[in-house]
C-alpha positions as a printed Julia matrix, in Angstrom:
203×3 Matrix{Float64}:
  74.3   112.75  126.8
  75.72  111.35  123.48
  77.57  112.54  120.94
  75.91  113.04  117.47
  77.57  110.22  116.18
  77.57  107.98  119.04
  73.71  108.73  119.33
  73.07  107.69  115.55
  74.74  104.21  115.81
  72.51  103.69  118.97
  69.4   104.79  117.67
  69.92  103.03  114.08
  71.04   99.77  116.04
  67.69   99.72  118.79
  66.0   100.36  115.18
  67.82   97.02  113.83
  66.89   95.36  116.96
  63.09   96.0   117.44
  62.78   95.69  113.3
  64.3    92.49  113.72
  62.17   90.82  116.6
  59.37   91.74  115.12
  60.19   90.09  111.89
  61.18   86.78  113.56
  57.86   87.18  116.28
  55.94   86.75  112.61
  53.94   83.77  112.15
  54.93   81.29  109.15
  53.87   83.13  105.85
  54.11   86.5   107.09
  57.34   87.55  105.88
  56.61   90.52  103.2
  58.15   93.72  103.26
  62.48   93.99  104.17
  64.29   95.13  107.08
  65.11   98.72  106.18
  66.49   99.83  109.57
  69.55   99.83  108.39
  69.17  102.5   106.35
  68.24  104.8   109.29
  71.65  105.58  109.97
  71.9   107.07  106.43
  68.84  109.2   107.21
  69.9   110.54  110.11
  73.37  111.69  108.43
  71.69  113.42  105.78
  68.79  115.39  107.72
  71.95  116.25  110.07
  74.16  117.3   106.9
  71.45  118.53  104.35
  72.97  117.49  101.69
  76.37  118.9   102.27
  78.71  116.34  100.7
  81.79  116.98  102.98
  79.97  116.84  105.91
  78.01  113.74  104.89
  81.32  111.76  103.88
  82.98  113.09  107.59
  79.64  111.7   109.49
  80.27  108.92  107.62
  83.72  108.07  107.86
  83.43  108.81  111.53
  80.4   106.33  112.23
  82.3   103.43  109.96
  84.94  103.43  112.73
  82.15  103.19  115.27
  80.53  100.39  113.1
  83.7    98.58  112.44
  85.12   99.05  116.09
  81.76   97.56  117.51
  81.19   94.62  114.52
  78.35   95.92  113.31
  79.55   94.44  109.7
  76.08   94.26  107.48
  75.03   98.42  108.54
  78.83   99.56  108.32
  78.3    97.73  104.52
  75.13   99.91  104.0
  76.5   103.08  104.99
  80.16  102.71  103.26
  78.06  101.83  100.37
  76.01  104.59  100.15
  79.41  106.56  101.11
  81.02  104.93   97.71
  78.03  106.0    95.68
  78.19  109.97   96.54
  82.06  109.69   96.08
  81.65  108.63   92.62
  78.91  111.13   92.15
  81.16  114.01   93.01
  84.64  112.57   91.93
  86.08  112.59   95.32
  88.85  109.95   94.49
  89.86  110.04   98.1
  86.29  109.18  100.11
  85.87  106.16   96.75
  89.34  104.61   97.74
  88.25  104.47  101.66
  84.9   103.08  100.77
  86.3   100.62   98.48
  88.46   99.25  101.57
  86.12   99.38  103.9
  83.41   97.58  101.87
  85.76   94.95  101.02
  87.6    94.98  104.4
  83.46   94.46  105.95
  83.22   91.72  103.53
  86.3    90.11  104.57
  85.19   90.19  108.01
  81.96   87.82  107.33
  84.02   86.05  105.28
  82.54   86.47  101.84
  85.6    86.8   100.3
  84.08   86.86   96.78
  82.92   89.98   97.03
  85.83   90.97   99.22
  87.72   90.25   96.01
  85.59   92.19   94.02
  85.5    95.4    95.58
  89.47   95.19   95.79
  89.66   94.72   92.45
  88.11   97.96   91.92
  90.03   99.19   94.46
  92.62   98.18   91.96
  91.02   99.9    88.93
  90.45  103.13   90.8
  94.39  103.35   91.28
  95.4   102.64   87.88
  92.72  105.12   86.65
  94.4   107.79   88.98
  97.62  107.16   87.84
  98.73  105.56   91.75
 101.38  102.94   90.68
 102.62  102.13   93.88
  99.34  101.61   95.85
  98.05   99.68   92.39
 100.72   97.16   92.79
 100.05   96.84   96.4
  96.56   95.96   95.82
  96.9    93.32   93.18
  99.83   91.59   95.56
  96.85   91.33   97.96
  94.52   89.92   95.39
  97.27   87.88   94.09
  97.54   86.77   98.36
  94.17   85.69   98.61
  93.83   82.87   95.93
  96.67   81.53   98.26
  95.13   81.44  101.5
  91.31   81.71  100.29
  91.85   79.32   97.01
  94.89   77.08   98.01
  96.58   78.62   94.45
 100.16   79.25   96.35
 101.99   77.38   93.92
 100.67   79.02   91.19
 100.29   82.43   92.7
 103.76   82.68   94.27
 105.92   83.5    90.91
 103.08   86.26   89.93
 103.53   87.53   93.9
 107.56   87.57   93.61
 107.29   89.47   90.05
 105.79   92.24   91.53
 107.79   92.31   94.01
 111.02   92.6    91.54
 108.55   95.71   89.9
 108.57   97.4    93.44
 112.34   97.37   94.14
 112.69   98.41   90.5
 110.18  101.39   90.94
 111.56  102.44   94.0
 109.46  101.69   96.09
 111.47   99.79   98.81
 109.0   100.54  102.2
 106.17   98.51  100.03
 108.44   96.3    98.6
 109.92   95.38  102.3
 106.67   94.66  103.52
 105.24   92.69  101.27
 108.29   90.8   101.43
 107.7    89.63  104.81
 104.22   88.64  103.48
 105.98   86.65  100.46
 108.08   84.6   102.99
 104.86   83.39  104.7
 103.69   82.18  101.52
 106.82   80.43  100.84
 106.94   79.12  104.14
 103.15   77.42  104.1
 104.08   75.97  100.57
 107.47   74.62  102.19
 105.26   73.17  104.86
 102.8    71.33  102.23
 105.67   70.23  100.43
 106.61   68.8   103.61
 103.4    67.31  105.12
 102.87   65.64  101.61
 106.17   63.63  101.66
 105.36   62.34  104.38
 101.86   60.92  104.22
 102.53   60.25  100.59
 104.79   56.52   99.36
């Protein structure tokens, strides 16, 4: 025996699996119709639920750390997107800022970090709509992070990533602030490093 949860991810994932070997068994030209199987997980959750929105968001939150845990990226997208949409619906601010993460943390993961930017970033909005200063200026330091490694922007990003850091200590808050500091030296470090490397290949 399975638990409920357990059993969902296995049934929606043989689903995926026999949807998808048929699709590629299909001769040339044959290709209509798209692979809905992920979606079965999302049934499943709401006949379980009917339509009881904290119990759908639980199920939910439970089988993203199944999903995540087991890298099933592309169906933990589907259901954390679907999660996102009845969060908004309702105005649970809570469930939107953990599907906002996990979306972008999914798309970070299969390295589409376009739209892993773009779901922070309304990550971002979401905390400066509910008045959260701290975790607002947490989130664009991250952003701010990414054109370094994902861009190669560290020269230009670094002043923007120490100025927030300077708003941090000012606000008080020095557990963020000391983190992200530890984040800031790596950033000085690799630009120390190109700095480096290009005096020496360079005349």
């Amino acid at each position: 025996m399975c638990s409920f949860f357990i059993c969902i991810i296995r049934r929606g994932a043989r689903r995926w699996f026999e949807k998808t070997t048929s699709y590629h068994r299909r001769p040339i030209g044959t290709t209509k119709g798209g692979d809905t199987s992920r979606y079965f997980i999302i049934e499943l959750v709401r006949a379980h639920c009917s339509g009881a929105t904290d119990c759908t968001l639980a199920a939910y939150n439970t089988i993203l750390d199944k999903l995540e845990g087991s890298f099933h990226h592309t169906a933990g997208l589907v259901v954390a997107k679907d999660m996102l949409e009845l969060s908004r619906r309702i105005g649970n601010f809570d469930a939107e800022e953990n599907a906002l993460i996990r979306i972008s943390d999914f798309y970070g993961f299969m390295g589409n970090h376009f739209m892993q930017t773009t779901y922070r970033t309304d990550l971002q909005t979401l905390y400066e709509r509910i008045g959260d200063r701290e975790k607002m200026l947490l989130t664009k330091f991250v952003l701010l992070e990414g054109h370094v490694w994902y861009q190669g922007k560290g020269k230009e990003t670094y002043p923007a990533m120490k100025a927030i850091l300077v708003e941090m200590e000012a606000e008080g808050f020095t557990k963020s602030a000391n983190r992200e500091r530890i984040r800031l030296k790596y950033v000085s470090e690799n630009l120390a490093w190109k700095r480096n490397l290009k005096s020496r290949l360079l005349p």
